[in-house]
PQR file of N, CA, C, O and H, with PARSE charges and radii, in Angstrom:
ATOM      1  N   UNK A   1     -25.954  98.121  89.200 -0.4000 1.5000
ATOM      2  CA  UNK A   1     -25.247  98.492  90.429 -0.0000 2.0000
ATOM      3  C   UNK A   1     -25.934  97.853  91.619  0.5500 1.7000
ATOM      4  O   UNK A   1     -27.151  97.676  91.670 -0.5500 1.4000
ATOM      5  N   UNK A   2     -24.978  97.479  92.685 -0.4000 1.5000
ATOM      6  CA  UNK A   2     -25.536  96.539  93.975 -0.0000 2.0000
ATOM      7  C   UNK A   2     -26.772  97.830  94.610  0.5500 1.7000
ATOM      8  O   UNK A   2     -26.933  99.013  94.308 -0.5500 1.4000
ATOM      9  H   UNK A   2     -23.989  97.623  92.644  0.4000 1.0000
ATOM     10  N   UNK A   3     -27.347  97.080  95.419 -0.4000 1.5000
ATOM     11  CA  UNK A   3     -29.119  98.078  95.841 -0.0000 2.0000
ATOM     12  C   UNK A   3     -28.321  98.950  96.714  0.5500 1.7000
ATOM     13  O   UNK A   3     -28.610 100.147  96.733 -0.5500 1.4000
ATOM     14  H   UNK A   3     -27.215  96.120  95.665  0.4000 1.0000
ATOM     15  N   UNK A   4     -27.107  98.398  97.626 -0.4000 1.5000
ATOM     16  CA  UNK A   4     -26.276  98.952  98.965 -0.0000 2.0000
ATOM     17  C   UNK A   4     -25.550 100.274  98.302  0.5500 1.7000
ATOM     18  O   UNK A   4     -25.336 101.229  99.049 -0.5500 1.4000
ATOM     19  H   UNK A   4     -26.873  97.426  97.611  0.4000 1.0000
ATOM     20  N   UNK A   5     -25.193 100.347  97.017 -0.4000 1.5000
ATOM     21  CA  UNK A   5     -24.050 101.450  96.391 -0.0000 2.0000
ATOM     22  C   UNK A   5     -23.029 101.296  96.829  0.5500 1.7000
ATOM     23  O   UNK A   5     -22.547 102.398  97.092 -0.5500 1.4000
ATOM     24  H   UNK A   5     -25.366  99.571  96.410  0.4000 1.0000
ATOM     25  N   UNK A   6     -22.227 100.323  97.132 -0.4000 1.5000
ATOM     26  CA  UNK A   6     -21.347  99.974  98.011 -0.0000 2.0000
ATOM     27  C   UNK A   6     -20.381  99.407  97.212  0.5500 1.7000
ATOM     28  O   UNK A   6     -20.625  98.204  97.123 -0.5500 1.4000
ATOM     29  H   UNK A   6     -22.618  99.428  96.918  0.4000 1.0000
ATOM     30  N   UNK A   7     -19.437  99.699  96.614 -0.4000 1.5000
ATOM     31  CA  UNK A   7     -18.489  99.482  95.728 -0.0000 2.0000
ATOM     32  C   UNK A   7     -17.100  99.741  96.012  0.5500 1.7000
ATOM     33  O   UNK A   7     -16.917 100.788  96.632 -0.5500 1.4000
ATOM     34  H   UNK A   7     -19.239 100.676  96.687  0.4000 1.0000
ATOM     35  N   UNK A   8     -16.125  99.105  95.740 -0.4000 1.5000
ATOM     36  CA  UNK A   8     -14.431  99.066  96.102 -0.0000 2.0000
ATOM     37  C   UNK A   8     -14.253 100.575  95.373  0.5500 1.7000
ATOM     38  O   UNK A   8     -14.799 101.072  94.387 -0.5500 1.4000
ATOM     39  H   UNK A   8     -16.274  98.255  95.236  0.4000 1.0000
ATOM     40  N   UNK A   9     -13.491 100.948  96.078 -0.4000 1.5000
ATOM     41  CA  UNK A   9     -12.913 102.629  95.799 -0.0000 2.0000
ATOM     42  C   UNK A   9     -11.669 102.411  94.540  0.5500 1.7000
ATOM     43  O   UNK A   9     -11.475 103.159  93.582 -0.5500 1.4000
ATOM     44  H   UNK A   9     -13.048 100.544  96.878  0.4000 1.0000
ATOM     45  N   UNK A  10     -10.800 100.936  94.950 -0.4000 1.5000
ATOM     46  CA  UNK A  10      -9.865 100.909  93.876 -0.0000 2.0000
ATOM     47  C   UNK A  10     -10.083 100.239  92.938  0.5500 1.7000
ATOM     48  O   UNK A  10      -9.452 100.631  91.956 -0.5500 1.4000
ATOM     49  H   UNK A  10     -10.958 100.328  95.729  0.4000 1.0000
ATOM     50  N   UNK A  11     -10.899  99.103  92.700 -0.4000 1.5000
ATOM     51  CA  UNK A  11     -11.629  98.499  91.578 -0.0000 2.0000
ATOM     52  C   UNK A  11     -12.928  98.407  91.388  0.5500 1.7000
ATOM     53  O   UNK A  11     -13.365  97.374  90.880 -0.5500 1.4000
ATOM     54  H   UNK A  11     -11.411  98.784  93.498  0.4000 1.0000
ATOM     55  N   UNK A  12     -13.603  99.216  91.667 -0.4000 1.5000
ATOM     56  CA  UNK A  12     -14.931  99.039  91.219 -0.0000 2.0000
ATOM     57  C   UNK A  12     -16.058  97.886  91.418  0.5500 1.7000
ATOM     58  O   UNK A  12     -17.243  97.790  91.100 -0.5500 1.4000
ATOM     59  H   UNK A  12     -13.249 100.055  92.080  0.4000 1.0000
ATOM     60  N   UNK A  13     -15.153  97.079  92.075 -0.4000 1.5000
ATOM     61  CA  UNK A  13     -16.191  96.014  92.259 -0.0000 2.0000
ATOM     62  C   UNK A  13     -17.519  95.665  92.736  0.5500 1.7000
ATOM     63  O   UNK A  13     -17.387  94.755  91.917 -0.5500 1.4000
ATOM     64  H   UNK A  13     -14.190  97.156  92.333  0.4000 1.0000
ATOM     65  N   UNK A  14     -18.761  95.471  93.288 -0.4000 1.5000
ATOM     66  CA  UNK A  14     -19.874  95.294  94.217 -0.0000 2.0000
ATOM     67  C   UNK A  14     -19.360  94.453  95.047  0.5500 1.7000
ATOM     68  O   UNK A  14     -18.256  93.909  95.083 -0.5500 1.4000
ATOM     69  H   UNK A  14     -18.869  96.210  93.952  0.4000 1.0000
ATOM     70  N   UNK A  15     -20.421  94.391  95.823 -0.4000 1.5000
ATOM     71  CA  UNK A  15     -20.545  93.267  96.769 -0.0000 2.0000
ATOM     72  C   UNK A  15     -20.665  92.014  96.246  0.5500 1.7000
ATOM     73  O   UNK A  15     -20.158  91.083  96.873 -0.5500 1.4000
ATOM     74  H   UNK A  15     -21.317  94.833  95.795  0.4000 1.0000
ATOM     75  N   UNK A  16     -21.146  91.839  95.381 -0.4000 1.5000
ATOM     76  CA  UNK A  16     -21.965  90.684  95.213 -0.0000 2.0000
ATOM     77  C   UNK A  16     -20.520  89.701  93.812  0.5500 1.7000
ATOM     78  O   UNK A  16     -20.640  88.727  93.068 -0.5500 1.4000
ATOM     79  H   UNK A  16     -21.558  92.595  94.872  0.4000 1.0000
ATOM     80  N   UNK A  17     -19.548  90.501  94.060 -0.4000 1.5000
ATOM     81  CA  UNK A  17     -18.474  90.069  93.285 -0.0000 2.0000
ATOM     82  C   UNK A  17     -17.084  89.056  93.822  0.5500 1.7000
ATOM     83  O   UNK A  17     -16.358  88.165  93.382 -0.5500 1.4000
ATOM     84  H   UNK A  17     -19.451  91.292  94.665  0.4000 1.0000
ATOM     85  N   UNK A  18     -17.290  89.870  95.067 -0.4000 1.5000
ATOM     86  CA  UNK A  18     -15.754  89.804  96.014 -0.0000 2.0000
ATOM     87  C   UNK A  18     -16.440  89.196  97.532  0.5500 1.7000
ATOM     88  O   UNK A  18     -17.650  89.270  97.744 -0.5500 1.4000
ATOM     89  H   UNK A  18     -17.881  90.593  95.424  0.4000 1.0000
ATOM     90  N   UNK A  19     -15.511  88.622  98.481 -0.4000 1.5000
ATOM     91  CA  UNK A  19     -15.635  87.956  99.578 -0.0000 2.0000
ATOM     92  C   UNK A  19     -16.234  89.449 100.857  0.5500 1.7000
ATOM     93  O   UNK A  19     -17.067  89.368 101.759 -0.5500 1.4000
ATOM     94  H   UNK A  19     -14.528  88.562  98.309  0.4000 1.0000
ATOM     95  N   UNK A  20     -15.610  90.355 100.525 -0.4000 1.5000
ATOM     96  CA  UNK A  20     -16.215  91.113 101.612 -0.0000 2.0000
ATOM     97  C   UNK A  20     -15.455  92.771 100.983  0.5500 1.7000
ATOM     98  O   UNK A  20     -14.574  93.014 100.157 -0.5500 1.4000
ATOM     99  H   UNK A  20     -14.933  90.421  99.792  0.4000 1.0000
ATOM    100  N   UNK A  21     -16.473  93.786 102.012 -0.4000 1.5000
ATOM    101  CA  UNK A  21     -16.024  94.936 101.168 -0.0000 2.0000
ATOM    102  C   UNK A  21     -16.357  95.776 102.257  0.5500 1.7000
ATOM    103  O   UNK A  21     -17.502  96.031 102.629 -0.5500 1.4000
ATOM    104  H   UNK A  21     -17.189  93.589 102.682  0.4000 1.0000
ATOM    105  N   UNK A  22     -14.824  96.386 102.975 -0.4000 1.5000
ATOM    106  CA  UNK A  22     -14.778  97.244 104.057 -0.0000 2.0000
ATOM    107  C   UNK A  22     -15.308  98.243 103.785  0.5500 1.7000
ATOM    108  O   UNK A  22     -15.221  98.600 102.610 -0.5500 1.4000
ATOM    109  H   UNK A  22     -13.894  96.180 102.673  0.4000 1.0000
ATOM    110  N   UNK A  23     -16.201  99.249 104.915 -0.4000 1.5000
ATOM    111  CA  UNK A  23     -15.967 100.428 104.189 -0.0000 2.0000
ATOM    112  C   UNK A  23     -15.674 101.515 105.391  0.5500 1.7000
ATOM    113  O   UNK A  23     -15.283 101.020 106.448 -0.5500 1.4000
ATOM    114  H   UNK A  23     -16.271  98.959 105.869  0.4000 1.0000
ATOM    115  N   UNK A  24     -15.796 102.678 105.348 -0.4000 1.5000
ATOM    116  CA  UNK A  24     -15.130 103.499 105.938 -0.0000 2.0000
ATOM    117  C   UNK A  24     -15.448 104.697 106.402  0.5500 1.7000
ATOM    118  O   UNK A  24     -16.102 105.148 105.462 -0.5500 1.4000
ATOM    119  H   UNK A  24     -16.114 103.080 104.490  0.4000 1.0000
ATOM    120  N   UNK A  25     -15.428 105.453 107.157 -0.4000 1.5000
ATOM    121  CA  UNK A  25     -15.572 107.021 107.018 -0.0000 2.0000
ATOM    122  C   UNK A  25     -14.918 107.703 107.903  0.5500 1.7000
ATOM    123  O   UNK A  25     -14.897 107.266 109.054 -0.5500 1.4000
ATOM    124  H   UNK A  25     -14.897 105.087 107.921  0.4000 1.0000
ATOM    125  N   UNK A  26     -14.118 109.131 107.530 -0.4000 1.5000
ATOM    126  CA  UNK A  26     -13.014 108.930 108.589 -0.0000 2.0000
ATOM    127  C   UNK A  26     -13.600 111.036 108.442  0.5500 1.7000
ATOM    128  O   UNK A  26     -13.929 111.514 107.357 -0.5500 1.4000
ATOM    129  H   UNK A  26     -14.135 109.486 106.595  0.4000 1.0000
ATOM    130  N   UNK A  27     -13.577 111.862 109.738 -0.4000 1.5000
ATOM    131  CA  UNK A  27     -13.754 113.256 109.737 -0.0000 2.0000
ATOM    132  C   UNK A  27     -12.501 113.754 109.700  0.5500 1.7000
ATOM    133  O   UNK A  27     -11.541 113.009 109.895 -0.5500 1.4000
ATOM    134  H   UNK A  27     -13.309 111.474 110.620  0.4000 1.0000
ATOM    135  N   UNK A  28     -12.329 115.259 109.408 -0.4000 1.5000
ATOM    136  CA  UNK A  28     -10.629 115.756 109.823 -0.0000 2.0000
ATOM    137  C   UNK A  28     -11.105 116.106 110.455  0.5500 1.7000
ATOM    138  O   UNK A  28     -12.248 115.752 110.744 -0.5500 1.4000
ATOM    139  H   UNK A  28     -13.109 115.864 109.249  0.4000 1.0000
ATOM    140  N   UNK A  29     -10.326 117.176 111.106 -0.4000 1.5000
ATOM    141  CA  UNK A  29     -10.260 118.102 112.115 -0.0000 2.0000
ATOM    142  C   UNK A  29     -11.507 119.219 112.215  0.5500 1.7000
ATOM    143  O   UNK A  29     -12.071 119.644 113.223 -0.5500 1.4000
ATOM    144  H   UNK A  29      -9.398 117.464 110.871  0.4000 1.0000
ATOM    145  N   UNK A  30     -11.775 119.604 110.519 -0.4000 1.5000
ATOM    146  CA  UNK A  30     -12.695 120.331 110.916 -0.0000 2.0000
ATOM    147  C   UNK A  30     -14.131 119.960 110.511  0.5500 1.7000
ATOM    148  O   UNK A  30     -14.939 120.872 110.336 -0.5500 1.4000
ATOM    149  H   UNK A  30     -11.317 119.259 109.701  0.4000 1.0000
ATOM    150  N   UNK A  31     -14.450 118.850 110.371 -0.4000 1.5000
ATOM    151  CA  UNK A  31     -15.227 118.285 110.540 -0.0000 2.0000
ATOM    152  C   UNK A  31     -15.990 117.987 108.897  0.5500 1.7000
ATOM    153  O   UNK A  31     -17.186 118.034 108.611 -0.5500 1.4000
ATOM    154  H   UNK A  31     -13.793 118.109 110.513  0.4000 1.0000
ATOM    155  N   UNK A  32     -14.812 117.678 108.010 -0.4000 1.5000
ATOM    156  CA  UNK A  32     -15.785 117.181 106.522 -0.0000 2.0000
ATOM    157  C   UNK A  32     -15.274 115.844 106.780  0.5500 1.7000
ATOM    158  O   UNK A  32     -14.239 115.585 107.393 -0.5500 1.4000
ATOM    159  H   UNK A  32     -13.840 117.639 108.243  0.4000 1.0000
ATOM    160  N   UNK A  33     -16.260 114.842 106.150 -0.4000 1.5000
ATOM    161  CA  UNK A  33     -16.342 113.808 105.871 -0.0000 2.0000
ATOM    162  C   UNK A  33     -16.026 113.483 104.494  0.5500 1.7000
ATOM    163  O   UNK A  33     -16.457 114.098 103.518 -0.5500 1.4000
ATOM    164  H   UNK A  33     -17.101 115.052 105.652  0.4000 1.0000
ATOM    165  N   UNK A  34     -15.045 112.218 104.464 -0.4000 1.5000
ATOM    166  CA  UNK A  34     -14.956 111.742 103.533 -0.0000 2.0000
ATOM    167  C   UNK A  34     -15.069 109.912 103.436  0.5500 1.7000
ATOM    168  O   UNK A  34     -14.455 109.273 104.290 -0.5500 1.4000
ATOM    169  H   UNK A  34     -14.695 111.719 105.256  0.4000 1.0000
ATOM    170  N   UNK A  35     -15.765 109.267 102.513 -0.4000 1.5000
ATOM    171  CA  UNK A  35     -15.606 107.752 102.502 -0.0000 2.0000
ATOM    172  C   UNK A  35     -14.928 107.006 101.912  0.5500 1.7000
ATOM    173  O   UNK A  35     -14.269 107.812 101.256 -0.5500 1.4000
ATOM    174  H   UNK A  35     -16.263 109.786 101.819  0.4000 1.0000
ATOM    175  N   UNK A  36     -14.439 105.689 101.529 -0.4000 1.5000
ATOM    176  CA  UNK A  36     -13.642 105.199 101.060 -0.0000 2.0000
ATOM    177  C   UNK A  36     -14.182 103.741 101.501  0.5500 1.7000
ATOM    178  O   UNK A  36     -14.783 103.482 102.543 -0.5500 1.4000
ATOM    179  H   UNK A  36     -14.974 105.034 102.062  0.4000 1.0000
ATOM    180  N   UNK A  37     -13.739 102.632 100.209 -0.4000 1.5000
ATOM    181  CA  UNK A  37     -14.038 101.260 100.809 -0.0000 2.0000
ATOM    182  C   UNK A  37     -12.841 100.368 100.236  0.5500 1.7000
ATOM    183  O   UNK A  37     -12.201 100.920  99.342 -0.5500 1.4000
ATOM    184  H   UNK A  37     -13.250 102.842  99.363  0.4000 1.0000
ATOM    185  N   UNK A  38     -12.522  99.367 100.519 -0.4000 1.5000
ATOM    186  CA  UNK A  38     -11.376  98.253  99.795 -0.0000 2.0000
ATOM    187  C   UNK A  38     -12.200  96.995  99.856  0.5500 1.7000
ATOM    188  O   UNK A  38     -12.787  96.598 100.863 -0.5500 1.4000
ATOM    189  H   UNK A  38     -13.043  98.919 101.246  0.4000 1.0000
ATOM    190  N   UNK A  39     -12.187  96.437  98.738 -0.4000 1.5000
ATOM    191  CA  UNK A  39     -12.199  94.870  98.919 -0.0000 2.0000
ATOM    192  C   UNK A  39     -11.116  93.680  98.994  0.5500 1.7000
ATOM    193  O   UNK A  39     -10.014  93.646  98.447 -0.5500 1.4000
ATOM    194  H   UNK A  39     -11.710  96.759  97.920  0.4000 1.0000
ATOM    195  N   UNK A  40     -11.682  92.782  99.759 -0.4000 1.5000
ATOM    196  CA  UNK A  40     -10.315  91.487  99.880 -0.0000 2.0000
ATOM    197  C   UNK A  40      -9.407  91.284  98.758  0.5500 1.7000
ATOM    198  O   UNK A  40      -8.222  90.971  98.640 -0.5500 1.4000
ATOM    199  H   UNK A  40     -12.577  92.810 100.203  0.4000 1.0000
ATOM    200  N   UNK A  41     -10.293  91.547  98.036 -0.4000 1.5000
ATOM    201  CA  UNK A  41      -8.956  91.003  96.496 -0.0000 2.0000
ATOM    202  C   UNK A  41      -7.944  92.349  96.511  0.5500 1.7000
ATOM    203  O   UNK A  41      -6.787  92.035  96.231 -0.5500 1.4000
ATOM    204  H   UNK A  41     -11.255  91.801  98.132  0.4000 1.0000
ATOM    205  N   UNK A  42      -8.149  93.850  96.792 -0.4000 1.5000
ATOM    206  CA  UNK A  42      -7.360  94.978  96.573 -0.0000 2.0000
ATOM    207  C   UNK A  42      -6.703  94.735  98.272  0.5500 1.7000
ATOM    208  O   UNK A  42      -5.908  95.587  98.668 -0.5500 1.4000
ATOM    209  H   UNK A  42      -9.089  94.105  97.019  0.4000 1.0000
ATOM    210  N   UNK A  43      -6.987  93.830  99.003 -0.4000 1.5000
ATOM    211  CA  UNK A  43      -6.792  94.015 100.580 -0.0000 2.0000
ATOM    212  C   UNK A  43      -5.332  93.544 100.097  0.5500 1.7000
ATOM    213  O   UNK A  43      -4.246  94.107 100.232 -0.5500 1.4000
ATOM    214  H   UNK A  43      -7.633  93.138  98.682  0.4000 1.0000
ATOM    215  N   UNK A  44      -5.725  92.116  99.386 -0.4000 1.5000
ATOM    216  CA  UNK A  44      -4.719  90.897  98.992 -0.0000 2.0000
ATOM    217  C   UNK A  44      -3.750  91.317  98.178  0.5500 1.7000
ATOM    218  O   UNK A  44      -2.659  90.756  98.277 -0.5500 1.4000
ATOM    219  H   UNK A  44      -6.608  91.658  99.276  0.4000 1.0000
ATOM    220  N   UNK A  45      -3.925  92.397  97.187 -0.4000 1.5000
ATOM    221  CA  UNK A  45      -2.672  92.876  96.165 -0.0000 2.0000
ATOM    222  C   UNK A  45      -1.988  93.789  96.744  0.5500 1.7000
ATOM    223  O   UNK A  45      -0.875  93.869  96.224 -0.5500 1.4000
ATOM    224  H   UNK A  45      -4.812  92.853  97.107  0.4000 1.0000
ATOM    225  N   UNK A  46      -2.181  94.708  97.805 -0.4000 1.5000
ATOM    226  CA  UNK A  46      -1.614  95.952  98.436 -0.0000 2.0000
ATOM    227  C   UNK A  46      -0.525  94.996  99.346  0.5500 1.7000
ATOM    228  O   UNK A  46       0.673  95.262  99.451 -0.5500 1.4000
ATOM    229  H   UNK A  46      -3.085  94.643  98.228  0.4000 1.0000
ATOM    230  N   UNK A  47      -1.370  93.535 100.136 -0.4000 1.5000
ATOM    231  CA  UNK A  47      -0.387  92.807 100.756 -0.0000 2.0000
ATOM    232  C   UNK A  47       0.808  92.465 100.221  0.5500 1.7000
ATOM    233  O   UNK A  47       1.907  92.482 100.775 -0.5500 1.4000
ATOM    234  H   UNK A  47      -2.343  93.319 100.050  0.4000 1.0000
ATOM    235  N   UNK A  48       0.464  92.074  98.837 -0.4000 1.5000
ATOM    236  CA  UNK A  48       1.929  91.897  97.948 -0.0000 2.0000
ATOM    237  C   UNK A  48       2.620  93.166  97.814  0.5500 1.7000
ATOM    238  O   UNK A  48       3.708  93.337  98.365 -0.5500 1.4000
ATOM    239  H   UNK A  48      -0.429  92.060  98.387  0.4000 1.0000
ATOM    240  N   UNK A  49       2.193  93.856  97.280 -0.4000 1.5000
ATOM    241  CA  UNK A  49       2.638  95.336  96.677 -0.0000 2.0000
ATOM    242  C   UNK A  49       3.636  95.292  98.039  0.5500 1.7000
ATOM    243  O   UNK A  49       4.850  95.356  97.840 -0.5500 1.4000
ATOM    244  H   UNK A  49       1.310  93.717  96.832  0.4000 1.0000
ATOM    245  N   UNK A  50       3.222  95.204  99.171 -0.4000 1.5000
ATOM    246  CA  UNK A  50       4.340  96.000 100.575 -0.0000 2.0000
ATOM    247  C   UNK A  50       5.029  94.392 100.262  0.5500 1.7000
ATOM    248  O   UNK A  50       6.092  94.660  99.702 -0.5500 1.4000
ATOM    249  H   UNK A  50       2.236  95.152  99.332  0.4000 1.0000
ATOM    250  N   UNK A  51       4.949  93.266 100.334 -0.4000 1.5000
ATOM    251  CA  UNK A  51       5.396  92.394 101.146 -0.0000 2.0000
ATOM    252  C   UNK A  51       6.850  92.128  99.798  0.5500 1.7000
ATOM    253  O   UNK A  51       7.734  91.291  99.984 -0.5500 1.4000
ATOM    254  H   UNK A  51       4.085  93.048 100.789  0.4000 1.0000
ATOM    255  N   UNK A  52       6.791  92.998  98.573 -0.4000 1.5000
ATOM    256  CA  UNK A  52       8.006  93.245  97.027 -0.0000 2.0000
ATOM    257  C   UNK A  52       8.482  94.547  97.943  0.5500 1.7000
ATOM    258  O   UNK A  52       9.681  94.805  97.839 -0.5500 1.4000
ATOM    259  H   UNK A  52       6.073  93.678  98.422  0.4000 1.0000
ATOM    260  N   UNK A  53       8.012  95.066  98.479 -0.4000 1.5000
ATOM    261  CA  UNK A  53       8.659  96.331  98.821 -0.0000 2.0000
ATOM    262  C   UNK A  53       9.833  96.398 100.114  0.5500 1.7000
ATOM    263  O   UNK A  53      10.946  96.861 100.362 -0.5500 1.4000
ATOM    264  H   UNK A  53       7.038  94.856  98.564  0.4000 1.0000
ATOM    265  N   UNK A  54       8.739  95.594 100.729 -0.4000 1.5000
ATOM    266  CA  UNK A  54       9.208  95.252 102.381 -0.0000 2.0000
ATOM    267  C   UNK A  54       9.126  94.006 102.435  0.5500 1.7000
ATOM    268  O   UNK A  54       8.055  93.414 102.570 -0.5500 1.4000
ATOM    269  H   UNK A  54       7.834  95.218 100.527  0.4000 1.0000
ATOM    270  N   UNK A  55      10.402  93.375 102.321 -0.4000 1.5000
ATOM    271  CA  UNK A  55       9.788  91.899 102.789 -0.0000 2.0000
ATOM    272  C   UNK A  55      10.166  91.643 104.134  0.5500 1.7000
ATOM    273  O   UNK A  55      10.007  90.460 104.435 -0.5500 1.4000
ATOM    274  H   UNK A  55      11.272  93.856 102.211  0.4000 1.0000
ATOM    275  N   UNK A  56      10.696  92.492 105.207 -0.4000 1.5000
ATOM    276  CA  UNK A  56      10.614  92.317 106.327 -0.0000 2.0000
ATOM    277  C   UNK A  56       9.203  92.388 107.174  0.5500 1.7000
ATOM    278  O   UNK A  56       8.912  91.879 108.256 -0.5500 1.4000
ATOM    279  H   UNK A  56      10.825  93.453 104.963  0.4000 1.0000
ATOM    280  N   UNK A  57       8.477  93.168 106.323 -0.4000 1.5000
ATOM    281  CA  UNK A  57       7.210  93.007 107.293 -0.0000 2.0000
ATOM    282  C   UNK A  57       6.149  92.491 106.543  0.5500 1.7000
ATOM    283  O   UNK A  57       4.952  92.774 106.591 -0.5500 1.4000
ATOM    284  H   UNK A  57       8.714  93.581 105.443  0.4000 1.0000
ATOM    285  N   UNK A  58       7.003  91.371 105.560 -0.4000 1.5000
ATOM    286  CA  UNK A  58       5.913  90.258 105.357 -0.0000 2.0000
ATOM    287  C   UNK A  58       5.526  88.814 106.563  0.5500 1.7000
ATOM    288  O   UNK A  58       4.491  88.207 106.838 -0.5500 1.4000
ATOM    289  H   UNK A  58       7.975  91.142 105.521  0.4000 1.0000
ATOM    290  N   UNK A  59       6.467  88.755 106.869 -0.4000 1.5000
ATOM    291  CA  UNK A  59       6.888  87.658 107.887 -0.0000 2.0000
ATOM    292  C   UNK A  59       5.870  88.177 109.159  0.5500 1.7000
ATOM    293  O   UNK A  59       5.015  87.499 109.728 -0.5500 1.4000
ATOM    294  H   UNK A  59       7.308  89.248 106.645  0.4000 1.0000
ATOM    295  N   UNK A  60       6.238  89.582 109.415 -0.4000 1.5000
ATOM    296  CA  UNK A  60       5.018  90.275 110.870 -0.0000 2.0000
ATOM    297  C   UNK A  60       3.734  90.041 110.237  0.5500 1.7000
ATOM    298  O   UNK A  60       3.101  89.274 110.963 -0.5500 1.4000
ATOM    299  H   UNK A  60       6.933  90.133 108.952  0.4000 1.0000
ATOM    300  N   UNK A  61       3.064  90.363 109.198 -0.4000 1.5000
ATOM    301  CA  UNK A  61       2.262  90.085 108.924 -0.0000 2.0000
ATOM    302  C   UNK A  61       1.684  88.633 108.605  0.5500 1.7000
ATOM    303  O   UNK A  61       0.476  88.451 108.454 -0.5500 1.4000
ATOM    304  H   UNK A  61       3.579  90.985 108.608  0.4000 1.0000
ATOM    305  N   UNK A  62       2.600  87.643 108.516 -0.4000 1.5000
ATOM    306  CA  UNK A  62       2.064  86.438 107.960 -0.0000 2.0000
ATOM    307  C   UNK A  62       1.944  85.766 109.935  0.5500 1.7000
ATOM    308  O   UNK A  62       0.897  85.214 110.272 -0.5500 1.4000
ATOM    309  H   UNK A  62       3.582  87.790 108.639  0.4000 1.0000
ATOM    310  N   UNK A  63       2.914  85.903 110.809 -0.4000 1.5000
ATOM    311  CA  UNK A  63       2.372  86.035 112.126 -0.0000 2.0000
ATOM    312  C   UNK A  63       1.071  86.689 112.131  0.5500 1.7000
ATOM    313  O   UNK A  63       0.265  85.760 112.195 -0.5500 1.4000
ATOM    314  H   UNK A  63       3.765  86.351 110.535  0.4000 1.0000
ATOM    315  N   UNK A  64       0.370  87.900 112.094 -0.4000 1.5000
ATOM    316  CA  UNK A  64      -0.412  88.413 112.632 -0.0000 2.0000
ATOM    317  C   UNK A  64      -1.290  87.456 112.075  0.5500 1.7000
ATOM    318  O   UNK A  64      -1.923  86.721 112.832 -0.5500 1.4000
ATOM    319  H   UNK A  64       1.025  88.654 112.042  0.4000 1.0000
ATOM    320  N   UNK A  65      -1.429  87.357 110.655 -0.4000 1.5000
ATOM    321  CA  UNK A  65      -3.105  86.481 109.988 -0.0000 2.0000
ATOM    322  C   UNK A  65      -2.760  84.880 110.783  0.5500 1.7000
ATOM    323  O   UNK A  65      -3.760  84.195 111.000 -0.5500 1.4000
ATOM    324  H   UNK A  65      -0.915  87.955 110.040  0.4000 1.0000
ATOM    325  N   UNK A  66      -1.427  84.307 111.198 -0.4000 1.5000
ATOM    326  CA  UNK A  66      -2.145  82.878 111.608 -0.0000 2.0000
ATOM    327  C   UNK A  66      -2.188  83.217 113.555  0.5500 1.7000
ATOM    328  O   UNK A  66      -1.653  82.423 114.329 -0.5500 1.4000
ATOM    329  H   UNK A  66      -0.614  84.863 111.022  0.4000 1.0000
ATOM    330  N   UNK A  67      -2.695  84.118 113.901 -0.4000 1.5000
ATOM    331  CA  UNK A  67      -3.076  84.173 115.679 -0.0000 2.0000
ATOM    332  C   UNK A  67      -4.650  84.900 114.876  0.5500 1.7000
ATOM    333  O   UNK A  67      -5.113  85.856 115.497 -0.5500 1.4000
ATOM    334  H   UNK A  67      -3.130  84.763 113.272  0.4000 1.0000
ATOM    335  N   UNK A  68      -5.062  84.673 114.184 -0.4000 1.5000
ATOM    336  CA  UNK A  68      -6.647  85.244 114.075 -0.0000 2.0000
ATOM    337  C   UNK A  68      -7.201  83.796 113.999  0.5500 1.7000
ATOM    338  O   UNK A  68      -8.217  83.588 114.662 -0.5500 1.4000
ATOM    339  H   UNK A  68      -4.686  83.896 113.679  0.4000 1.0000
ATOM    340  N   UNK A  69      -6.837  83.076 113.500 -0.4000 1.5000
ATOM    341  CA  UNK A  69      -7.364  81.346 113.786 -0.0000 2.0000
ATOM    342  C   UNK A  69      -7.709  80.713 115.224  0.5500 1.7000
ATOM    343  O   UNK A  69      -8.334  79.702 115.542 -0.5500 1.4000
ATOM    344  H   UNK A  69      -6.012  83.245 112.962  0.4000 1.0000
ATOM    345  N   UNK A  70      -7.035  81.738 115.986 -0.4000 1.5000
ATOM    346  CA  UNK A  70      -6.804  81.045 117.501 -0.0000 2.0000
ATOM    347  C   UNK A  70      -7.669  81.843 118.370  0.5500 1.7000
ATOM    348  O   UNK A  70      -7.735  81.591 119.574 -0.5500 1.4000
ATOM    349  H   UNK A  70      -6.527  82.560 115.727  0.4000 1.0000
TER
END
């Protein structure tokens, strides 16, 4: 296991596998914590997953990733 413990929530992956590996921590209301992380490759299949589902907001999205170049 990576030294960080830092592993994709939906595949299991490390760091030291995948291009990068978000991670997260989000409180509710009354204040428990919970974490969660995704990596690029699960970033990249969820993109498909919506873009078979929705292909109208594949097109918004394929705008949004080419103005991050600029």
């Amino acid at each position: 296991m990576t030294t960080s413990g830092l592993i994709c929530s939906f595949c299991g992956k490390e760091p030291e596998e995948v291009v990068l590996i978000v991670n997260a921590v989000s409180v509710s209301a009354k204040g428990q914590q919970t974490a969660g992380a995704i990596c690029n490759e699960c970033v990249e299949l969820c993109v498909q997953l919506i873009g078979l589902q929705k292909p109208e907001w594949l097109e918004r999205h394929r705008q949004f990733v080419a103005t991050l170049g600029k």
